[in-house]
N, CA, C and O atoms as a GROMACS GRO file, in nm:
protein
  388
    1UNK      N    1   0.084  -0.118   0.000
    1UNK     CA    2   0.000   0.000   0.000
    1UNK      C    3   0.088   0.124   0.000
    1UNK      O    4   0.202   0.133   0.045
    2UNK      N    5   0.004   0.229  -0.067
    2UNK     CA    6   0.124   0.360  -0.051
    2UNK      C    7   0.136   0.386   0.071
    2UNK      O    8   0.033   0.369   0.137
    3UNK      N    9   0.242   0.429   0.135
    3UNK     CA   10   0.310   0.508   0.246
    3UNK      C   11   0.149   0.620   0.323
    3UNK      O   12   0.132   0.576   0.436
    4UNK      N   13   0.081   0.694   0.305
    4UNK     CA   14   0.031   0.788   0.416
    4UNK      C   15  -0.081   0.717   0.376
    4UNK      O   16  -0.174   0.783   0.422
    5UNK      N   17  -0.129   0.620   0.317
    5UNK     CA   18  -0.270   0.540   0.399
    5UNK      C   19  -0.271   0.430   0.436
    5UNK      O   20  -0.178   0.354   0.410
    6UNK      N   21  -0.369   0.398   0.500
    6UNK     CA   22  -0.397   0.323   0.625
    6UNK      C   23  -0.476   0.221   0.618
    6UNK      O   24  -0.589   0.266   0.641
    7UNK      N   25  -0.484   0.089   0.597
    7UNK     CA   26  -0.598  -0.004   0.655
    7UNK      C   27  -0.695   0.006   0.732
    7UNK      O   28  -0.672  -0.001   0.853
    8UNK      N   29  -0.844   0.028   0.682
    8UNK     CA   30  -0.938   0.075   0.741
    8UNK      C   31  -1.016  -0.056   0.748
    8UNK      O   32  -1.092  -0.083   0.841
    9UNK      N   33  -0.995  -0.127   0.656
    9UNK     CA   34  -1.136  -0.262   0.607
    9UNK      C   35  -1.066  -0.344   0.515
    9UNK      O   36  -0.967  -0.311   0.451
   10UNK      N   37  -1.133  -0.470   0.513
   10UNK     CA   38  -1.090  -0.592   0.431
   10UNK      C   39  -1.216  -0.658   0.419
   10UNK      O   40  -1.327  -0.642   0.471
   11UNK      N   41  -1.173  -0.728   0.345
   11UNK     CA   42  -1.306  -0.839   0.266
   11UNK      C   43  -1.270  -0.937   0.208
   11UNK      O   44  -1.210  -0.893   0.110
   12UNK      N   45  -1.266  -1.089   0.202
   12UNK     CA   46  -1.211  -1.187   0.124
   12UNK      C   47  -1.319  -1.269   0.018
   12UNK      O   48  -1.419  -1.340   0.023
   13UNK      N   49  -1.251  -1.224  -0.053
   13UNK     CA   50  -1.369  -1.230  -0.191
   13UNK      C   51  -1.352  -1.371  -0.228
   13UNK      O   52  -1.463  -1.424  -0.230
   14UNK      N   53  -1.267  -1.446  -0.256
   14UNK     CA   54  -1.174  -1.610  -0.314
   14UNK      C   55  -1.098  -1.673  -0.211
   14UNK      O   56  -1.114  -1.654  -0.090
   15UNK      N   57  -1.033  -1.733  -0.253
   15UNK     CA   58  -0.952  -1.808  -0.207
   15UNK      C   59  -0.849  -1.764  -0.188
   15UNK      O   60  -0.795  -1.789  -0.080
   16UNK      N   61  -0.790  -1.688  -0.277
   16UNK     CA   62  -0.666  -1.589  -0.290
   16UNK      C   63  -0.669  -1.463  -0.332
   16UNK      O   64  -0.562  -1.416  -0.371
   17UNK      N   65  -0.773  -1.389  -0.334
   17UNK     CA   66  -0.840  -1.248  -0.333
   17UNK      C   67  -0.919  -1.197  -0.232
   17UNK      O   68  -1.020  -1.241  -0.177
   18UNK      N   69  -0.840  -1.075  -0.215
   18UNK     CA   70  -0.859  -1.007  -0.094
   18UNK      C   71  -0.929  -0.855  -0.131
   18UNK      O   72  -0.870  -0.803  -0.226
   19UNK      N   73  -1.030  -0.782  -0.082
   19UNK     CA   74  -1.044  -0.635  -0.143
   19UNK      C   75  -1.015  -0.562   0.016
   19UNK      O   76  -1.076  -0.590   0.119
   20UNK      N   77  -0.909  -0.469   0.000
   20UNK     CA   78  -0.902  -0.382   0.052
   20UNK      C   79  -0.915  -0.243   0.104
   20UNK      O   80  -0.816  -0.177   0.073
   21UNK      N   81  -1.008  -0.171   0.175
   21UNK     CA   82  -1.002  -0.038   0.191
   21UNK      C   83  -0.929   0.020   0.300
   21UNK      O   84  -0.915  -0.007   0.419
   22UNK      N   85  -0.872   0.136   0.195
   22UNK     CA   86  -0.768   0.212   0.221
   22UNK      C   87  -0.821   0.384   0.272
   22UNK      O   88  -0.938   0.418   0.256
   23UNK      N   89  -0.726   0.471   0.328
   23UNK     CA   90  -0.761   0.551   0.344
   23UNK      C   91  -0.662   0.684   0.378
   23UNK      O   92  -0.610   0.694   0.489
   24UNK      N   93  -0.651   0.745   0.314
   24UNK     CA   94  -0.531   0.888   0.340
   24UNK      C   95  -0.608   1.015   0.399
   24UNK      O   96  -0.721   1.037   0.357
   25UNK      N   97  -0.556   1.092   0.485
   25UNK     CA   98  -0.565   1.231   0.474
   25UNK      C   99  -0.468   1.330   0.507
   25UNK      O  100  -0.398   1.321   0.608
   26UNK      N  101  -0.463   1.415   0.433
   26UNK     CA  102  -0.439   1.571   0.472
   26UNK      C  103  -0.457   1.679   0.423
   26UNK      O  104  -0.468   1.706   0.303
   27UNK      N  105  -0.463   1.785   0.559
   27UNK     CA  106  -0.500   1.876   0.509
   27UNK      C  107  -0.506   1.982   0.358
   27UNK      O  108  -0.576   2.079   0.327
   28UNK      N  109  -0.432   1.931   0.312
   28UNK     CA  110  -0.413   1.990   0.163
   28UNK      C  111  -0.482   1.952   0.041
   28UNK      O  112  -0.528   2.025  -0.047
   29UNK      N  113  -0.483   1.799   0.050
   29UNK     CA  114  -0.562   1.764  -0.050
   29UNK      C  115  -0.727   1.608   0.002
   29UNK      O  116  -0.776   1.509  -0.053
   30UNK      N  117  -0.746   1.677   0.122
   30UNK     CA  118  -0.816   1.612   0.201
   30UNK      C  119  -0.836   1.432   0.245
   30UNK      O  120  -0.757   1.359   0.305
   31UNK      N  121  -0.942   1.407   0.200
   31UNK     CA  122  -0.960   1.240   0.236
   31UNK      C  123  -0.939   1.156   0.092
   31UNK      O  124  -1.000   1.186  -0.010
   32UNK      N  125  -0.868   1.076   0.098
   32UNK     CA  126  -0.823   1.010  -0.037
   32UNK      C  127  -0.882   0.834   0.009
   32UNK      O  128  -0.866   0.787   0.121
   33UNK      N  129  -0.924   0.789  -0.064
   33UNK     CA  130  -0.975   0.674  -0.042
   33UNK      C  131  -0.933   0.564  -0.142
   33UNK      O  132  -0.903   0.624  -0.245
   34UNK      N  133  -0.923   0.474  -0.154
   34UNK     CA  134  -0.832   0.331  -0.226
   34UNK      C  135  -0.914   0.202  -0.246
   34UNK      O  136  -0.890   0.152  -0.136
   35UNK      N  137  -0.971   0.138  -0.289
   35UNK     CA  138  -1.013   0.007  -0.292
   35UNK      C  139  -0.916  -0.073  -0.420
   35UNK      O  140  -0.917  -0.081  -0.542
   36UNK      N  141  -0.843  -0.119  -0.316
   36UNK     CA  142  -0.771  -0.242  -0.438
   36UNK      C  143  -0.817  -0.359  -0.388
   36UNK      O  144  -0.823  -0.367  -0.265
   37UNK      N  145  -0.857  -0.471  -0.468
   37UNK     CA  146  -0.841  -0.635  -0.497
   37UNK      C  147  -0.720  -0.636  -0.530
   37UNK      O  148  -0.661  -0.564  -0.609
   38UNK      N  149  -0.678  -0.736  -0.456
   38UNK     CA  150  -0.548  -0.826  -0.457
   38UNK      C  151  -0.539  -0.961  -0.482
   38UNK      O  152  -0.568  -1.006  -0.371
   39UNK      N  153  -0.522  -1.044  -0.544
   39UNK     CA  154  -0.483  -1.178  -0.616
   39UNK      C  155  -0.384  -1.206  -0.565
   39UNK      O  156  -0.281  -1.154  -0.606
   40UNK      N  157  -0.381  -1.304  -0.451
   40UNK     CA  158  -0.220  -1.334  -0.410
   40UNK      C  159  -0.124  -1.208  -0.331
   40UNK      O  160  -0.147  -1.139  -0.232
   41UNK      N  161  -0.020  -1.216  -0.416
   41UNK     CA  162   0.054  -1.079  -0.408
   41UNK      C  163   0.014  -0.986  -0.509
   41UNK      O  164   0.068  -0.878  -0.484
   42UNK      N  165  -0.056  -0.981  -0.610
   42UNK     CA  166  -0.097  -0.869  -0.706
   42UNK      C  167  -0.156  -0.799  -0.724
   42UNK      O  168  -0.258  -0.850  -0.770
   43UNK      N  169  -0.170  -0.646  -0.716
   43UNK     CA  170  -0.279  -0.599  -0.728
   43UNK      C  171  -0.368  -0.590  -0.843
   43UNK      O  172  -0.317  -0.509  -0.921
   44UNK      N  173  -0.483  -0.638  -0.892
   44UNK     CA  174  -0.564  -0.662  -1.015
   44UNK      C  175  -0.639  -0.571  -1.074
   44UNK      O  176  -0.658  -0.561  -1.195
   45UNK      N  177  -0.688  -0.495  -0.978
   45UNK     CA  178  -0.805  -0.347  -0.960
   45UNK      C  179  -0.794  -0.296  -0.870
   45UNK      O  180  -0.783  -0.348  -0.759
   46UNK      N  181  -0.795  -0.161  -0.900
   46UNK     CA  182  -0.813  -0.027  -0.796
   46UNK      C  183  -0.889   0.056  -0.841
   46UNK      O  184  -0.893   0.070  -0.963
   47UNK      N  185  -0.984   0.144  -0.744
   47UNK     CA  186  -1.045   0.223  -0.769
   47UNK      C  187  -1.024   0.361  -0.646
   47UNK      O  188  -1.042   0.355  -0.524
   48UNK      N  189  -0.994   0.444  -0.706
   48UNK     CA  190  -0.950   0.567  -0.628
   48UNK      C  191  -1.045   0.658  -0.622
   48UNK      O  192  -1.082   0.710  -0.727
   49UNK      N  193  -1.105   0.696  -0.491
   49UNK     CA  194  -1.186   0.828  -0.484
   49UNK      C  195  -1.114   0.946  -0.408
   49UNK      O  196  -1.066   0.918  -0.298
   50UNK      N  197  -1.099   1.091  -0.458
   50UNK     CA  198  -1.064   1.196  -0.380
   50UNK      C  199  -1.141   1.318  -0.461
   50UNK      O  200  -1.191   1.298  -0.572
   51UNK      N  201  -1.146   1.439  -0.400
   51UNK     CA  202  -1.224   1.522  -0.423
   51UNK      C  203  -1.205   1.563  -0.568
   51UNK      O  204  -1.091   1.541  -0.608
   52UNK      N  205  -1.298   1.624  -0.673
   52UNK     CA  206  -1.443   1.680  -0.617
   52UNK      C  207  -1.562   1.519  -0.580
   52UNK      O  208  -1.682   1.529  -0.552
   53UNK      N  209  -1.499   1.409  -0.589
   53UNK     CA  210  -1.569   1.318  -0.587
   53UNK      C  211  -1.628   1.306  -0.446
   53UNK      O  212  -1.574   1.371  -0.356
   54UNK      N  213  -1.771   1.201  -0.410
   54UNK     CA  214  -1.801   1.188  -0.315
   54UNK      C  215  -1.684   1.099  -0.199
   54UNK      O  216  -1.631   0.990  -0.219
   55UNK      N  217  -1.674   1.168  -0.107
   55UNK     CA  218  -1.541   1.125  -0.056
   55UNK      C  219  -1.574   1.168   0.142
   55UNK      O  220  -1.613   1.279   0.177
   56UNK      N  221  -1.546   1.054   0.239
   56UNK     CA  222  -1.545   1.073   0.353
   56UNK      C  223  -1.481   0.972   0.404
   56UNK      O  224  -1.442   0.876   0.338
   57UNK      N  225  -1.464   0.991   0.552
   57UNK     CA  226  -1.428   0.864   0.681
   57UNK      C  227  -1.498   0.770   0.648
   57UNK      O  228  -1.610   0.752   0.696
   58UNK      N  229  -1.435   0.679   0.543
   58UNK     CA  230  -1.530   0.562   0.504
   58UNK      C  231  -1.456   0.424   0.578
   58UNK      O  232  -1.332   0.422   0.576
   59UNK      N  233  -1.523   0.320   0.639
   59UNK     CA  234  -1.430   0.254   0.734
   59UNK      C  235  -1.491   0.148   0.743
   59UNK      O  236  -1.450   0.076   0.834
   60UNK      N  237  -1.608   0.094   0.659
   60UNK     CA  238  -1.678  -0.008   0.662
   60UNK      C  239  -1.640  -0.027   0.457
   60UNK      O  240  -1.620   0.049   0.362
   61UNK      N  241  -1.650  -0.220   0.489
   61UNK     CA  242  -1.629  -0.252   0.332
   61UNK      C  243  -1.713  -0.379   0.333
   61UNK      O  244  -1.689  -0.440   0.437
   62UNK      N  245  -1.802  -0.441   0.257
   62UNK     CA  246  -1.867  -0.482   0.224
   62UNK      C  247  -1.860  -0.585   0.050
   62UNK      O  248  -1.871  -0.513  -0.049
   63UNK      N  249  -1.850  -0.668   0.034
   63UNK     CA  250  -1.896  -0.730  -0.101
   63UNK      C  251  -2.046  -0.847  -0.068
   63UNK      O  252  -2.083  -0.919   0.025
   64UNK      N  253  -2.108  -0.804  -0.240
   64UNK     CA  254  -2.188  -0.956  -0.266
   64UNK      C  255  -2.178  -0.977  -0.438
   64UNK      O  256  -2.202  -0.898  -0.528
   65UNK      N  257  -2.137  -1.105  -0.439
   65UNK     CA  258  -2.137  -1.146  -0.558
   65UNK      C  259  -2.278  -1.151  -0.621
   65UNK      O  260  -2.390  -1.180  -0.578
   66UNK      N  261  -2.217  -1.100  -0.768
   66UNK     CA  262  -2.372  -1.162  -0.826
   66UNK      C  263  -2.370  -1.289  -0.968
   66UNK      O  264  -2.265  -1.317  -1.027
   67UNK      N  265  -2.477  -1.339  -0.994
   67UNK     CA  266  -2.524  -1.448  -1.085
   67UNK      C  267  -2.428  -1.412  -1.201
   67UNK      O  268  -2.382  -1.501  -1.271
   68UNK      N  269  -2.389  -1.243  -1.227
   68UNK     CA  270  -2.307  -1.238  -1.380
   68UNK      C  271  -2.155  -1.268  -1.378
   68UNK      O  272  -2.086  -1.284  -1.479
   69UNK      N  273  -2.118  -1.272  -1.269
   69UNK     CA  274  -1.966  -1.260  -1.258
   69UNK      C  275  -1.932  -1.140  -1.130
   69UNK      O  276  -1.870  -1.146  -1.023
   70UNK      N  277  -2.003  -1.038  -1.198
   70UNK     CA  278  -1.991  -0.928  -1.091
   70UNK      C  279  -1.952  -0.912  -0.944
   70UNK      O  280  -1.980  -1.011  -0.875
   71UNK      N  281  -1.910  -0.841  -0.899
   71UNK     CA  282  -1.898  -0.814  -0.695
   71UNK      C  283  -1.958  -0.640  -0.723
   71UNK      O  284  -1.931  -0.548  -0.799
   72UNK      N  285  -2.057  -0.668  -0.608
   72UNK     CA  286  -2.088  -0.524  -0.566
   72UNK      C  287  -2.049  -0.434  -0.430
   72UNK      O  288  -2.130  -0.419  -0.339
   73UNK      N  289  -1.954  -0.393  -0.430
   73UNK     CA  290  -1.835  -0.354  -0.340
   73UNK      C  291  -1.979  -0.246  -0.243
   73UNK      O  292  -2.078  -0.202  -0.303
   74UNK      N  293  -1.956  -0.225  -0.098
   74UNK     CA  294  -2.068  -0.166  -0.020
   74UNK      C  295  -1.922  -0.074   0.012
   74UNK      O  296  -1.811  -0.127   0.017
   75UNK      N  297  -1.942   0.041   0.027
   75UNK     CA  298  -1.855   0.124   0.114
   75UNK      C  299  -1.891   0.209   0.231
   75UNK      O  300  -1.922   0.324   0.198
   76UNK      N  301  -1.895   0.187   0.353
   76UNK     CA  302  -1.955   0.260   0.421
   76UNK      C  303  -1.885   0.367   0.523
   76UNK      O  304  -1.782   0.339   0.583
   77UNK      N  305  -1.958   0.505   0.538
   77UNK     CA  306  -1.899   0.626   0.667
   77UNK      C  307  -1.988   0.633   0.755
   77UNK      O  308  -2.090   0.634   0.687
   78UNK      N  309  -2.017   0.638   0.853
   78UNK     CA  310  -2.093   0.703   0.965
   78UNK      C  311  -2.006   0.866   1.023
   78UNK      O  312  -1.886   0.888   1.001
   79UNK      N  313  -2.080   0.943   1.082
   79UNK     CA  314  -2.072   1.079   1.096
   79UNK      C  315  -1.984   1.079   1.216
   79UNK      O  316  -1.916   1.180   1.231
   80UNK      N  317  -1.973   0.976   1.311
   80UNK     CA  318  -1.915   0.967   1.441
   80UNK      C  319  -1.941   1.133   1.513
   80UNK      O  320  -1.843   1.200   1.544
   81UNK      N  321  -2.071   1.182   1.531
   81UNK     CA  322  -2.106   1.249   1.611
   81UNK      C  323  -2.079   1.403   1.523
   81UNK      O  324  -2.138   1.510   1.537
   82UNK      N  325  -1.983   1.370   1.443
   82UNK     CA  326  -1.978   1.534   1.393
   82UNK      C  327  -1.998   1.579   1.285
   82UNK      O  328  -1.982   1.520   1.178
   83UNK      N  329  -2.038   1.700   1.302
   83UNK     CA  330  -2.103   1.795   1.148
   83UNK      C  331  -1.986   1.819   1.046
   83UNK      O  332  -2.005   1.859   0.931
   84UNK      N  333  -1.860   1.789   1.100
   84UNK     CA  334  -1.760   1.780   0.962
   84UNK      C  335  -1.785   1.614   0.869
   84UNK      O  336  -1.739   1.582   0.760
   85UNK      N  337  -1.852   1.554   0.942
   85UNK     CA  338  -1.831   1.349   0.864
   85UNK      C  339  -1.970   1.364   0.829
   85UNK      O  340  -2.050   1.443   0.877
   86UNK      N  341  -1.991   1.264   0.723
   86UNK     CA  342  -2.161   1.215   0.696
   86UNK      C  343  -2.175   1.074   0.700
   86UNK      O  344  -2.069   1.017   0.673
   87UNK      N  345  -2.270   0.999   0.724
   87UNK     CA  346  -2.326   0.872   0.691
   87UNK      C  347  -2.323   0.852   0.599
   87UNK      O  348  -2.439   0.848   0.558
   88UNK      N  349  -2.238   0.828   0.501
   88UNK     CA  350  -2.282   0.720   0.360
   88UNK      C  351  -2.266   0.582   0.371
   88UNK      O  352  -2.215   0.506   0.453
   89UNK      N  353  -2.356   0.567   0.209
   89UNK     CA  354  -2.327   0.453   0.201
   89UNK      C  355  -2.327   0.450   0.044
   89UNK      O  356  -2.430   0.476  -0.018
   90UNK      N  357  -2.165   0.407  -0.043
   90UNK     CA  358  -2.121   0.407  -0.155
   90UNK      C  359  -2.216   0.285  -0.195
   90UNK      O  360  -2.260   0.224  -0.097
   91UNK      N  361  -2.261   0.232  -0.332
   91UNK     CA  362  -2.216   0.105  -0.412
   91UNK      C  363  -2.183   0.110  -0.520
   91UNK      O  364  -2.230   0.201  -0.587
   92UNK      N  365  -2.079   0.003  -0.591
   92UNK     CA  366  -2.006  -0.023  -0.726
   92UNK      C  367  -1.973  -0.145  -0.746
   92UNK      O  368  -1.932  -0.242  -0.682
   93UNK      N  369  -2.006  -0.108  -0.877
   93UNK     CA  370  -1.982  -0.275  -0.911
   93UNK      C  371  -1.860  -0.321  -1.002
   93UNK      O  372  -1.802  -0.240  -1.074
   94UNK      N  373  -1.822  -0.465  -0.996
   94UNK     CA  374  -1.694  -0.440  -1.026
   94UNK      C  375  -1.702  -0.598  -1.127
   94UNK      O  376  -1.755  -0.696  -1.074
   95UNK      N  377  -1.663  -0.606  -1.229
   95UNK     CA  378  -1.650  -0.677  -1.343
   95UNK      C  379  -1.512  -0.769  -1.369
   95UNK      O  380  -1.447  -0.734  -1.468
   96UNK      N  381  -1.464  -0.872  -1.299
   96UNK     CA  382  -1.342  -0.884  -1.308
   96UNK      C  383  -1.309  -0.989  -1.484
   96UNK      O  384  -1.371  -1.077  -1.544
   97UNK      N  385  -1.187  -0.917  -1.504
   97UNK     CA  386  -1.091  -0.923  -1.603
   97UNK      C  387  -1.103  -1.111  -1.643
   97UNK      O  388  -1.031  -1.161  -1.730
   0.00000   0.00000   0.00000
């Protein structure tokens, strides 16, 4: 993982695939967020959110497979009491290679 983020969440999708959420901040260029699947040692897919995108203290991770092949990745924030965080709740779906 890069150097200033952090392991927030995991999910084991296979046998040897793992999806990970990640998470950076600072003040300059705010909350940076990461979801890579990993294969083993490899990373296969990433998907990067940082601003103007929807972007918070997201710290919950979630998958469900579906009938096509698909995983529908859940990403979740709660507000933890303050008017700077919000409750979301992301979904995406993800098509593997």
């Amino acid at each position: 993982k890069p150097g200033e983020f952090g392991l927030v969440a995991m999910n084991r999708l296979g046998q040897d695939t793992m999806a990970y959420l990640l998470r950076a901040y600072d003040p300059f260029r705010g909350v940076r967020i990461m979801l890579q699947i990993v294969r083993s040692t490899t990373v296969i897919a990433q998907m990067n959110l940082a601003l103007p995108l929807t972007v918070d203290n997201f710290e919950g991770l979630a998958s469900v497979p579906s009938a096509n092949g698909r995983t529908r990745f859940y990403l979740m924030s709660d507000d933890n009491g303050s008017s700077a965080q919000r409750t979301l709740l992301l979904a995406f779906d993800w098509q593997p290679k």
